[in-house]
C-alpha positions in Angstrom: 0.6 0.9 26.0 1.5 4.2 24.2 -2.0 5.7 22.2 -0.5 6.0 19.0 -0.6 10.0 17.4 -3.6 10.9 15.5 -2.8 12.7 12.6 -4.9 14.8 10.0 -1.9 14.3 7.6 -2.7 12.3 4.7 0.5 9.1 5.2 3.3 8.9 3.2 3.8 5.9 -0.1 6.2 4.3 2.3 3.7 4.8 5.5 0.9 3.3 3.1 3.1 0.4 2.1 3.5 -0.2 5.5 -0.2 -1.0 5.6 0.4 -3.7 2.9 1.3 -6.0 5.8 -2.5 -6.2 6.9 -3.7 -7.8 3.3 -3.8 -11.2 3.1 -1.5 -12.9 0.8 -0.9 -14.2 -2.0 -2.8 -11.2 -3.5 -3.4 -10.4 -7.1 -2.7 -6.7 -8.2 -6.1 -6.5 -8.2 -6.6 -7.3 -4.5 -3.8 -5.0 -3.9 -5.4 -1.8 -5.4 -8.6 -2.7 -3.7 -7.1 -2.5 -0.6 -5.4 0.4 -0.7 -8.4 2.1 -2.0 -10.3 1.3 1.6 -7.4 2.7 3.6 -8.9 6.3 4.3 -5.4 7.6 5.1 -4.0 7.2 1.9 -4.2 10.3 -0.4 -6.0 10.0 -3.7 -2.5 11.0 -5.4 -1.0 8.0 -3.8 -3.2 5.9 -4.4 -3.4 6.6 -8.6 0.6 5.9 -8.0 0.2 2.5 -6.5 -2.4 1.5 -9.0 -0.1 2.9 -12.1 2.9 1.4 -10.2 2.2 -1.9 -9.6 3.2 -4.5 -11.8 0.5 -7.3 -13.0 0.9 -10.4 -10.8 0.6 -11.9 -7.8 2.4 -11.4 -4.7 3.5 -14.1 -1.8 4.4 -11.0 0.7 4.5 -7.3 1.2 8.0 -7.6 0.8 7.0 -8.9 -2.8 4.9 -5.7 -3.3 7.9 -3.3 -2.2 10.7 -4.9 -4.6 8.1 -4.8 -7.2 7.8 -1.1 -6.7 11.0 -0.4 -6.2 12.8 2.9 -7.1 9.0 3.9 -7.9 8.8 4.7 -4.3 
């Protein structure tokens, strides 16, 4: 098993979407911007975008959560 990098690097929107698979769904906005808020990796910039970003609603999947952001990201 390969270690995976460790990185000082604050991730990317799309590399903090990624993370979306973790939550469980169906999610509210609400449970959506909670979690993004614990991830520690996720700058404070991106993390004002996702909350501004996301629509009001629930979501079935993270693939839900991406077309909802769509060309925001």
């Amino acid at each position: 098993m390969d270690a995976m990098p460790m990185s000082s690097q604050p991730m990317s929107r799309s590399d903090a979407m990624k993370h979306m698979d973790h939550v469980d769904y169906p999610a509210s906005k609400e449970d959506l911007v909670k979690a993004c808020n614990n991830m520690s990796d996720v700058s404070e910039e991106d993390k004002k975008w996702f909350m501004e970003s996301l629509p009001e609603g629930s979501y079935k999947s993270p693939d839900e959560v991406k077309e909802a952001l769509g060309s925001s990201m």
